[in-house]
C-alpha positions in Angstrom: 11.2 -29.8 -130.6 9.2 -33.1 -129.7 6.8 -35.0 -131.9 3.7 -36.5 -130.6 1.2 -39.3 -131.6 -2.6 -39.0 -130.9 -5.4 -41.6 -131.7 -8.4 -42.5 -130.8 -11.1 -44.8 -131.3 -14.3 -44.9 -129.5 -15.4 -47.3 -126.9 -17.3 -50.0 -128.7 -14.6 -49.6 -131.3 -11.7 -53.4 -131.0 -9.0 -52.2 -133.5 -6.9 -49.4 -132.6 -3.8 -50.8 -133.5 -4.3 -49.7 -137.1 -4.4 -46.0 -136.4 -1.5 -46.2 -134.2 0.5 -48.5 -137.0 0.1 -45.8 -139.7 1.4 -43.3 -137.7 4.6 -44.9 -136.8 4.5 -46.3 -140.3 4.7 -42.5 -141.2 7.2 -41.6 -138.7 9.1 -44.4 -139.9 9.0 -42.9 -143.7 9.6 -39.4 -142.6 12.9 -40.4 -140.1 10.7 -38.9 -137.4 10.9 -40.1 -133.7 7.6 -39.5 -131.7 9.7 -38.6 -129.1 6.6 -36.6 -126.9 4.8 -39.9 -126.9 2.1 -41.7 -128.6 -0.9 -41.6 -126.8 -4.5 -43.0 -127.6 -8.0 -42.6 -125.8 -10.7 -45.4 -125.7 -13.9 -42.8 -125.8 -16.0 -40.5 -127.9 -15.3 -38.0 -130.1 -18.5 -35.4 -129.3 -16.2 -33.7 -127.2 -12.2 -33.3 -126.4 -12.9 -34.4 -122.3 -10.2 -37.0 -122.8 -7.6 -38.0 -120.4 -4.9 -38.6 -123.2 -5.5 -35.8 -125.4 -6.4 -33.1 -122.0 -2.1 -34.5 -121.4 -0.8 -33.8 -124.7 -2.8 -30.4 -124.9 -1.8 -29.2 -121.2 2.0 -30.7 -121.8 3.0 -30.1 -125.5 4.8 -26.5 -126.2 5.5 -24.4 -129.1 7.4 -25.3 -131.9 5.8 -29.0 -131.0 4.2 -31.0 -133.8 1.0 -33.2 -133.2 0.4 -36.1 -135.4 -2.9 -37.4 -136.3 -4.1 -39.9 -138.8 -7.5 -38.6 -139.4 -10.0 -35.9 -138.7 -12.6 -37.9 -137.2 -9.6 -39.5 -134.6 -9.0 -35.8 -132.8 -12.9 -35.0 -132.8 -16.4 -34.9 -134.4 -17.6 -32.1 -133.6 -17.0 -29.5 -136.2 -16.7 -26.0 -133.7 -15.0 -27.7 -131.0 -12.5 -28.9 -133.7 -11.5 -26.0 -135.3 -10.9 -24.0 -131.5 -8.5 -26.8 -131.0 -6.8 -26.0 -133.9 -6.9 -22.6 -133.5 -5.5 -23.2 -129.8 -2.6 -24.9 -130.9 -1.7 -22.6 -133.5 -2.0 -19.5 -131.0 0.7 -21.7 -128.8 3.2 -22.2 -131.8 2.2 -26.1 -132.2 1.2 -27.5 -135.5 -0.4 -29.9 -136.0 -0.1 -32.5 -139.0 -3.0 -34.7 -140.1 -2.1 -37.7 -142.4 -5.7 -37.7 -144.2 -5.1 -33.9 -145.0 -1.5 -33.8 -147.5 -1.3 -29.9 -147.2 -1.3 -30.1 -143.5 2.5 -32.0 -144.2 4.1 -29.2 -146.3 5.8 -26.0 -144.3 4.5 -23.1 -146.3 7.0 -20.8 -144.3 9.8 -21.8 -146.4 7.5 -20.6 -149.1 10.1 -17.6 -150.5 6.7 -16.8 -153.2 4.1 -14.6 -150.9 1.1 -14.7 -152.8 1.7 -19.0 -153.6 2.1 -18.9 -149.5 -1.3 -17.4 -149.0 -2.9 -19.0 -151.5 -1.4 -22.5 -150.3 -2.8 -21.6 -146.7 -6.0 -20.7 -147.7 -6.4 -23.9 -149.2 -5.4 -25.8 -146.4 -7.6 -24.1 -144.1 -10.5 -24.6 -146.7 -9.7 -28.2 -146.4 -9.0 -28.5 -142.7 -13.1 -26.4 -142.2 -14.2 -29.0 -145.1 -12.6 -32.4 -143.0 -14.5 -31.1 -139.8 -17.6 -30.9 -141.4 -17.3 -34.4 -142.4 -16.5 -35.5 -139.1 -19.6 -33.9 -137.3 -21.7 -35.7 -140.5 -21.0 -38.6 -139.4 -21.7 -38.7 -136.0 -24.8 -36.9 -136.4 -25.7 -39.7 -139.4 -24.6 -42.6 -136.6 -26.7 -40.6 -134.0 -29.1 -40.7 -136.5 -29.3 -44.5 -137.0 -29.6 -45.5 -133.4 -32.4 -43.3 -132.8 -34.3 -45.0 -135.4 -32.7 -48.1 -134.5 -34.6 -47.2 -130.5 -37.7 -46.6 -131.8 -37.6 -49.2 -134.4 -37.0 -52.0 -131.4 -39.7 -49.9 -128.9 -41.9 -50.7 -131.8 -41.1 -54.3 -132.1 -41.5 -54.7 -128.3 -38.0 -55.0 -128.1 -36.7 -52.1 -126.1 -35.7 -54.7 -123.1 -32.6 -55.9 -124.8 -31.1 -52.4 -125.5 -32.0 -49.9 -122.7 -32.3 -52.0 -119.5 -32.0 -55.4 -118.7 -34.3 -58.3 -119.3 -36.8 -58.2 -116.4 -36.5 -62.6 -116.8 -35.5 -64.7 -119.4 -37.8 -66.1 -121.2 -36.9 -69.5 -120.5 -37.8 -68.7 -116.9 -41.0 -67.1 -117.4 -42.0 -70.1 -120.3 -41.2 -72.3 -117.1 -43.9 -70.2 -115.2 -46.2 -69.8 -117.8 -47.2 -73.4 -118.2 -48.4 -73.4 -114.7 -51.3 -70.8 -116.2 -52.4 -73.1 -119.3 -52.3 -76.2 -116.8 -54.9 -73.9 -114.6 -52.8 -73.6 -111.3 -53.1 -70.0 -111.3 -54.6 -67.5 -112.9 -52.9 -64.9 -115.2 -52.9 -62.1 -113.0 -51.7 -63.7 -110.5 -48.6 -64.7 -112.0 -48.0 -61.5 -113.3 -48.0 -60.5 -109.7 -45.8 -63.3 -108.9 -43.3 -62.5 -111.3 -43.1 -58.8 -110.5 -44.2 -57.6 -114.1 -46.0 -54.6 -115.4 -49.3 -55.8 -117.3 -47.5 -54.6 -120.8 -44.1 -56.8 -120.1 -46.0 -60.0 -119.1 -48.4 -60.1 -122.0 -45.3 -59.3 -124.3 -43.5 -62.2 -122.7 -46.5 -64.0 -123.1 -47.0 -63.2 -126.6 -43.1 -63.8 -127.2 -43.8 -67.1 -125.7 -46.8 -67.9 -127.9 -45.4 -67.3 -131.1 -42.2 -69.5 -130.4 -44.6 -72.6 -129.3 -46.1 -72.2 -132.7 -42.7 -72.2 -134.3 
């Protein structure tokens, strides 16, 4: 019987040293030795396409236990959560996740039936209760940048978060001033530049505003 450690945080995420220190911090308190492996992935949690985890899920067998420290670290995405769970428990692995106490306690040594059902009812209630959290808040995040987008196309800002700069604006303030000292006319230093008639008069406008700052 082997004992494995999963995290993961998502790419613009810095810290996963925390995740991976609380579970050996519990392994530690427990007497457990992760002896499978601990294993982390640097990527979203929309789906379960992940190098690390697809290892642990094609290598661990039954009577295995996965370790988690949260929900949100195995996925985010409610359905695809609970078939995970439900495949490891059709292979005879379970899966323990620190956020979740009930998922710690072994009702089969239950001897009491009906406090065994109940107990497992409870823990699935909170297990389908955890997911739904998870998938919250990736939709609310999914949420925020979309406004965030429009917000910025609004602003005239869209530039700095879906493509690069087409100059910077040093440069084009450089090439501007050869249109308010009259070498060249506006148009043609649009064409010059190799902008569309919306980006150079929101450089120019950019430009304007910070001369009168």
């Amino acid at each position: 019987m082997a004992f494995y450690g999963y995290h993961r945080v998502s790419t613009k995420e810095q810290y996963e040293d925390r995740g991976l220190f609380e579970l050996e911090e519990f392994c530690k308190g427990k007497n457990i030795t992760l002896s499978g492996g601990v294993f982390c992935d640097k990527q979203t949690g929309k789906n379960f396409n992940r190098p690390e985890y697809q290892f642990i899920r094609n290598r661990i067998q039954p009577g295995d236990t996965l370790i988690v420290t949260e929900m949100d670290r195995l996925g985010r995405n409610r359905s695809e959560i609970l078939k995970e769970l439900q495949f490891f428990k059709d292979r005879g692995v379970y899966v323990l996740i620190l956020e979740i106490p009930t998922t710690q306690q072994d009702f089969s040594l239950m001897e009491n039936s009906m406090a065994r059902m109940m107990m497992e009812t409870i823990n699935n209630m909170l297990i389908e209760m955890y997911a739904v959290f998870a998938q919250v808040e990736i939709e609310k995040k999914e949420k925020r940048q979309k406004e965030g987008i429009a917000a910025k196309k609004l602003r005239g800002e869209w530039d700095d978060y879906g493509r690069p700069l087409a100059m910077e604006a040093a440069a084009f303030a450089s090439a501007y001033t050869k249109v308010e000292n009259g070498e060249i006319t506006a148009t043609a230093l649009r064409r010059e530049l190799g902008l569309s008639h919306s980006t150079y008069y929101r450089y120019r406008a950019e430009y304007l505003k910070s001369t009168q700052q």
